[in-house]
Phi, psi and omega in degrees: 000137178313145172287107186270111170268141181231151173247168165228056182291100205211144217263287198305111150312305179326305153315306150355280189298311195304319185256354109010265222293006203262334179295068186270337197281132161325288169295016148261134147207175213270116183249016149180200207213148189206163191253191165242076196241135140318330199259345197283337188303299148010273219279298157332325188288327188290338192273322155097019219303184155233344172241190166191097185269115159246149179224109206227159189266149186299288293227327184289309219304134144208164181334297192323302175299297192319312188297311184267046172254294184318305201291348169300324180069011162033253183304329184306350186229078167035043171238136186270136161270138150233143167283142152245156201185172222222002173204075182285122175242164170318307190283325147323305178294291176321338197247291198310329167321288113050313199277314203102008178303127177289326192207148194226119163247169180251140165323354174274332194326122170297147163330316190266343151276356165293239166030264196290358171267340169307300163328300211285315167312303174314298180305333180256005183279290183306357175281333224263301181335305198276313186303345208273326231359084168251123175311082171307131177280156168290143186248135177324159142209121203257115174243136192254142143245141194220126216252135173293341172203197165263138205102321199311348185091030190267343162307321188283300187321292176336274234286326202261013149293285173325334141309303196280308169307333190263330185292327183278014225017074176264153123334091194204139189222120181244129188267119188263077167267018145322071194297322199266343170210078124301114170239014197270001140321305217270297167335302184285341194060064166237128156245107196293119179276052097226170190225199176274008155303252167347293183304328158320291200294342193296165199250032206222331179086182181293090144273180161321305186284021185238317183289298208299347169286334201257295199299151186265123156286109173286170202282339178285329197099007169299130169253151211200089167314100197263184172256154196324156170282340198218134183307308216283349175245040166275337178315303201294357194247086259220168143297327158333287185291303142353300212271309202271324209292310163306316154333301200286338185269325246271310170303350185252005201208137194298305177266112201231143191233142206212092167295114177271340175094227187205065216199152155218058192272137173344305169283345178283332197295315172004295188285329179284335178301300208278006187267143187283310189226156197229119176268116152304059206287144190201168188225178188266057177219144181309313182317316194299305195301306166308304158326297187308325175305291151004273190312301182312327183268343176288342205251342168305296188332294185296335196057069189221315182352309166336300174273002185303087192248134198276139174244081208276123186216165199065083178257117170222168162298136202196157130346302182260149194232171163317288166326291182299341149299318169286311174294279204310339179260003175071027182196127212291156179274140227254323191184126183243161154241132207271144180284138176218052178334306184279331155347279223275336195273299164317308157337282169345300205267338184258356185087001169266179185243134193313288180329330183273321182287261216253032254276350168272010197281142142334282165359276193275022188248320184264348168277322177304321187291005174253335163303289187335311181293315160304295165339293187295336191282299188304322175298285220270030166265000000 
């Protein structure tokens, strides 16, 4: 079975949370979260749901929320609304019809009839879908990388993911949230004339057309937001701003990939919240290993822990093996690579990305094979 991606829309953490603990089936998850804003349609259309669960308090309910349930439109790209809510009547169920709301459930509701009625919602949503033959769009997918320490290699990882992705003709936009020392410009052999500092700053605000006027086209067809030139104007880049530049990418671009460094800075946690997946970069050294624990237990905190895939990178003979890394983070490695200092260096040093500079290298044979893999996981949801 296909994987049914949810959204979640709800003013109330609490509501959140309610319908969070109700997701026992393998096959739902949950891929973001929204307010009942001017902004949600927006930040929902990115997400790309196949359901969209709002969760309100009954006492809230009036035309006013019903008229902005309606005006999202949904169902025009094949996605079912249901409501939840904590005092469901006949005369309810009626008016949320009315909307188009498929189903009005109560916060009592068991999980596992929550679940198959979920199921069940989809499955006549896409019957409903094909007869109509209305086209489902393909849904983004945003991967963060965020290196356990400085060194780990997550700027080389990035670029040259991003790289490897753009050769194949994916559609991909790569985001530098490294505010204060993103280098991954340097990687590409770019000189970006503006960064996300300008785009922040514009007095006209965020959109699409603003990010692809501020973004650099690489010679692969990457497109690539860079980072501020100088640490002292990462200040000017708000969590905020983070927040709208992604919403504002999510529909245009298949793959959007967002280097984090190696922080838990405001703005990073943002990015992380809004990411479908978390790349772990991490190398085979006690430093790594600490980080990385480190890292696992902040991003647990968050209740992110979930999306989080180890990525092992500079793989060498060592003390510590693959294995003995996976049994100590509790978690199988997602994807290793192999170290070549002088490859990644020379690449470098010539303005190139090692895949494109040696493409017959170890190096670059284990990074396609984890695009690949990446690749083959977003086709088959």
């Amino acid at each position: 079975m296909d994987r049914i991606n949810i959204v979640i829309l709800a003013d109330e953490t609490e509501y959140r949370v309610a319908v969070k603990n109700k997701i026992k089936d393998g096959s739902l998850a949950i891929v973001g979260y929204s307010d009942f804003d001017e902004n949600s349609r927006l930040k929902i259309e990115g997400y790309f749901p196949d359901v969209v669960v709002c969760a309100v308090n009954s006492s809230t309910i009036d035309d006013q929320l019903f008229d902005f349930i309606k005006s999202l439109q949904f169902q025009s790209s094949g996605c079912a609304v249901v409501l939840m809510t904590d005092n469901v009547s006949v005369r309810l169920v009626n008016e949320a019809a009315k909307v188009g709301i498929r189903q009005v459930y109560s916060f009592d509701m068991d999980p596992e009839d929550f679940c198959k009625s979920i199921v069940e919602v989809n499955q006549l949503e896409q019957q409903l879908l094909g007869q109509l033959k209305i086209e489902k769009r393909v849904r983004s997918k945003v991967l963060g990388f965020y290196g356990v320490k400085g060194g780990a290699g997550t700027s080389s990882v990035a670029t040259n993911v991003a790289v490897t992705l753009a050769n194949k003709g994916k559609k991909v936009l790569l985001l530098d949230f490294n505010l204060q020392f993103g280098n991954d410009s340097y990687f590409l052999n770019m000189e970006p004339k503006d960064t996300i500092v300008e785009l922040a700053r514009d007095p006209e605000g965020i959109s699409i057309e603003k990010v692809n006027t501020t973004a650099e086209m690489h010679s692969t067809g990457l497109t690539v937001l860079c980072a501020p030139k100088s640490p002292e104007f990462a200040e000017y880049v708000t969590p905020e701003h983070i927040q709208k530049i992604i919403e504002n990418v999510r529909p245009y671009f298949e793959y959007i990939l967002i280097d984090l460094g190696a922080n838990f800075a405001d703005q990073t946690l943002t990015a992380i919240e809004n990411c479908d997946e978390i790349h772990l970069i991490t190398n085979l050294d006690i430093l790594c290993l600490r980080g990385t624990k480190c890292a696992m237990n902040v991003l647990d905190s968050l209740r992110v822990a979930d999306k989080v895939q180890l990525v092992v990178n500079k793989l060498t003979a060592s003390l510590l093996k693959v294995k003995d890394f996976e049994n100590l983070i509790e978690r199988h490695a997602y994807a290793t690579i192999t170290s070549d200092r002088r490859i990644c260096t020379n690449a470098l040093n010539s303005g190139l990305t090692f895949v494109t500079d040696q493409p017959r290298s170890a190096v670059a044979k284990d990074l396609v094979k984890y695009v690949d893999k990446i690749i083959e996981e977003k086709e088959r949801v």
